[in-house]
N, C-alpha and C positions, 0 to 999 in steps of 0.2 A: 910918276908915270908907271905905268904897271909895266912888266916884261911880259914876254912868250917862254912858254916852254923851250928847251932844249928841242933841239932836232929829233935825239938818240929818244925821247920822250913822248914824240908825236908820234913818231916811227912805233915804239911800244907800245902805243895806246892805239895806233891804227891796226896793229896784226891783233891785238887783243879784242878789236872790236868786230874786225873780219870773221874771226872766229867764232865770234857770238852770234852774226848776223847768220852765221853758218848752221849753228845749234838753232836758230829760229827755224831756220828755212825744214829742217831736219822735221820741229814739231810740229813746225804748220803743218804738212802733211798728213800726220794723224789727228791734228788738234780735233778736227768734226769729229771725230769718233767717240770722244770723250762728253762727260756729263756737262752741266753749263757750270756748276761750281769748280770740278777740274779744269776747267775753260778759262774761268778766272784766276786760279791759281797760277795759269800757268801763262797766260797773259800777262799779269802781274810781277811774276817773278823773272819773266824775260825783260821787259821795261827798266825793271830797276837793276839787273844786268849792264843794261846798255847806257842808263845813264852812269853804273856805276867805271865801266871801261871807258867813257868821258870825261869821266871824273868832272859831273856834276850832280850837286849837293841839291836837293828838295826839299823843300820843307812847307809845311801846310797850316794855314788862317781859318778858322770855319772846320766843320765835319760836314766830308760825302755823304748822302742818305745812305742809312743800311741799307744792308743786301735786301729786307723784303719791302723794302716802300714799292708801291708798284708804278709806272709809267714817269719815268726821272728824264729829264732832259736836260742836256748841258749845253746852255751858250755860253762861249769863251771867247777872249782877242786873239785874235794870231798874230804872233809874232817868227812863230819856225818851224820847220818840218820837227822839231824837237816836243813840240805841242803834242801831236800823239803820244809820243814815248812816255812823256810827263803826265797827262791827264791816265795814261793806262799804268803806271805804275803807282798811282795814287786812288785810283778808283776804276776799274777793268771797263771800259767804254768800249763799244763801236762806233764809227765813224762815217760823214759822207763826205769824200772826197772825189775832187773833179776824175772822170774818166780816164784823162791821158794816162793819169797814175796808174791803170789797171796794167796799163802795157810797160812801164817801165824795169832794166830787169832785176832781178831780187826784190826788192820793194816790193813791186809789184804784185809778183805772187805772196809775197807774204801778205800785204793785203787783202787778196783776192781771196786766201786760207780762212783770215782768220774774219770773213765776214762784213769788211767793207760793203760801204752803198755807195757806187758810182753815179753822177749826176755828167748830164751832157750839159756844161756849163752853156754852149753855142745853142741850144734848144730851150726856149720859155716853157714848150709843153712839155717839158721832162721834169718841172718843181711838181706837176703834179701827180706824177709816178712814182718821185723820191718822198714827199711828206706820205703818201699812202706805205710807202715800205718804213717810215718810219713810224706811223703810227703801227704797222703789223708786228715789226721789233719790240717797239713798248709794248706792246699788247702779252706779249710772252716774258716780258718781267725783264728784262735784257734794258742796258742806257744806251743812250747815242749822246755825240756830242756833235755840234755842227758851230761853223762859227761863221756867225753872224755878216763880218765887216768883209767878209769875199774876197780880201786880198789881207797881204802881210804887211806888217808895217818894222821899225825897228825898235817898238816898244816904248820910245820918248813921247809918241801920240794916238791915239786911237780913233777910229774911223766911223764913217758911219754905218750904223747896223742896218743892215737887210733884211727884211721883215718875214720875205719870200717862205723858207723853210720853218716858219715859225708855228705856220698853219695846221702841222702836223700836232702841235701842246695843245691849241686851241680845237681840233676834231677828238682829241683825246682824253682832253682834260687831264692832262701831264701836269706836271709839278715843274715848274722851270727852273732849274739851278744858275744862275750867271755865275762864272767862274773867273776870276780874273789872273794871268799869269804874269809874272816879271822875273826877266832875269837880270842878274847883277855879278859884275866885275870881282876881285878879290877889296877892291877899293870903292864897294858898296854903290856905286855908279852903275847904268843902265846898261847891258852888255851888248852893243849894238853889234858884235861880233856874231850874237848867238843867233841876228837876225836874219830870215832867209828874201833877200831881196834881190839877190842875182839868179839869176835862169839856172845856174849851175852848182850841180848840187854837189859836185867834187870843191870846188872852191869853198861853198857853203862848209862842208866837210872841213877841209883845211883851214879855216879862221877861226872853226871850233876846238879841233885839235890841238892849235897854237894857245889858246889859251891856258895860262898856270891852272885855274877852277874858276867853271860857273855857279854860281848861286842858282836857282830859282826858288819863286815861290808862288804857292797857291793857294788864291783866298777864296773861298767858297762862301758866296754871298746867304741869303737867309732864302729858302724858295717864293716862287710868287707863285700862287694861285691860278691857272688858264680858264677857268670858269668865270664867266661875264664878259671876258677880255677878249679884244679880236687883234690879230696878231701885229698891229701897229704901235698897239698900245702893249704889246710884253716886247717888243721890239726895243720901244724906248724905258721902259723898264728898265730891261736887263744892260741895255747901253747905261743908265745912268749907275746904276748898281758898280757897275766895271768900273767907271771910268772913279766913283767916289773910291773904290780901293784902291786904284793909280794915282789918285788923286791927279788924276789929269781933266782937259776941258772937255765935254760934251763937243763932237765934232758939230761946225755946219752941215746942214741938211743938204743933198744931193739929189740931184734925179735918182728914181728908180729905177736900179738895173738888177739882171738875173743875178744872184749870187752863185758866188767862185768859191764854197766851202771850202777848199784848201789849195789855194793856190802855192804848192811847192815842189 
C-alpha cells in the first residue's frame, strides 16, 4: 500500500508551488506582448515548473506535430485540472474551457492571459461561436486542445466523446491528434488521487500534494485526416484511438448533450 508524503513535504511543495503560480501570474501579464515562439517557450517552461513543484514525472508515447504543421488539434480524456499543465508542458496548446473558469481567482486570470476560449457550457448556441474561434486559432498556426468527454473521470474509465466541438477540424480540415493521458501511482496503478471529481479544487489540491510522485504519461495517437469526415465519425475515431492506448472499453453511447470541455 503506497504512503503520503510527510506533512513537512506537502507544506514544501505547496509554498514552492504558490510561488510559481505567482511567477505565472507575473508573466501572464506581458506574455501578449511577446512573439508566438516566445509564447511557447514560456508556456512550456512554466508547465513543467509546476509539474515539477508536484513532483510529477511526464513522459511521452508518440511525437506532438512540429511546430510548422499547420491547423493541429487535440482531442484528449480528462481526467484533472492537471491536463492543462501536462498537455502544455509537452506541447504549448490553448485550450476551451467552460466559462465559470474565466472568473475563478488566479487561475482564472491566468487563463484569461494566456488566451483561453471560454464556452457557455449552459448555451447550445455558444458551440457555434467556440468552433468558429477555433477554427480562427488554427488558422494562425496556433493548437488547441479540447476534450471530448465534457466531464472528468478518474482515469480507470473513459467516457463518451462529444462530437459537438469537433466541427471546428472538419470546417478546417485540421489534423486531429487524439491524445491519451494516464496517471499512475509510485506502484504503477491508476492514480485516482490525480483525479479532479470533487467541486473543490483545494481538496483536489491536497490529494495531489499527499502523494510521494505521480507518473504521467502521454501517448500521442497517429493523426486522422478531417477531410471527408463529419464530425461523428472523428468523434468516434479519436474515442477509439484513446481508449486502444488505455486499453480501456469504448464507453456506451449517450444522449447528446452540449459539451463541458473542462469541467474543473
Amino acid at each position: 500500500m503506497q504512503k503520503n508524503t510527510s506533512r513537512l513535504i506537502s507544506v514544501f511543495r505547496l509554498i514552492r508551488l504558490l510561488l510559481h503560480v505567482l511567477s505565472g501570474l507575473i508573466q501572464s501579464i506581458i506574455y501578449p506582448r511577446f512573439s508566438r515562439a516566445t509564447q511557447r517557450r514560456m508556456m512550456q517552461h512554466w508547465a513543467k515548473g509546476l509539474l515539477k513543484a508536484l513532483n510529477i514525472h511526464l513522459s511521452c508515447n508518440g511525437a506532438p506535430p512540429a511546430v510548422d504543421v499547420p491547423r493541429a488539434l487535440f482531442a484528449a480524456n480528462h481526467v484533472s485540472w492537471l491536463d492543462i499543465c501536462v498537455m502544455m508542458a509537452a506541447c504549448p496548446t490553448r485550450f476551451v474551457a467552460k466559462s465559470e473558469i474565466s472568473g475563478w481567482p488566479v487561475l482564472g486570470l491566468l487563463c484569461r492571459n494566456t488566451g483561453t476560449l471560454f464556452i457557455e457550457r449552459s448555451k447550445r448556441s455558444d458551440t457555434m461561436r467556440i468552433n468558429q474561434s477555433i477554427g480562427e486559432v488554427l488558422a494562425t498556426g496556433e493548437r488547441v486542445t479540447i476534450f471530448p468527454e465534457g466531464t472528468t473521470s478518474d482515469g480507470s474509465e473513459l467516457k463518451h466523446f462529444h462530437a459537438s466541438l469537433l466541427q471546428s477540424a472538419v470546417t478546417m480540415d485540421a489534423l486531429l491528434y487524439p491524445v491519451a493521458i494516464r496517471y499512475c501511482n509510485m506502484a504503477g496503478d491508476t492514480c485516482k488521487e490525480a483525479a479532479y471529481l470533487d467541486p473543490s479544487l483545494v481538496l483536489s489540491l491536497k490529494q495531489i500534494l499527499n502523494q510521494p510522485r505521480i507518473d504521467v504519461q502521454l501517448s500521442f495517437s497517429d493523426p486522422i485526416q478531417s477531410g471527408g469526415k463529419n464530425r461523428r465519425e472523428l468523434a468516434r475515431l479519436s474515442e477509439q484511438a484513446i481508449a486502444d492506448a488505455l486499453s480501456l472499453p469504448i464507453p456506451h453511447r449517450e444522449p447528446g448533450k452540449l459539451s463541458d470541455p473542462l469541467s474543473a
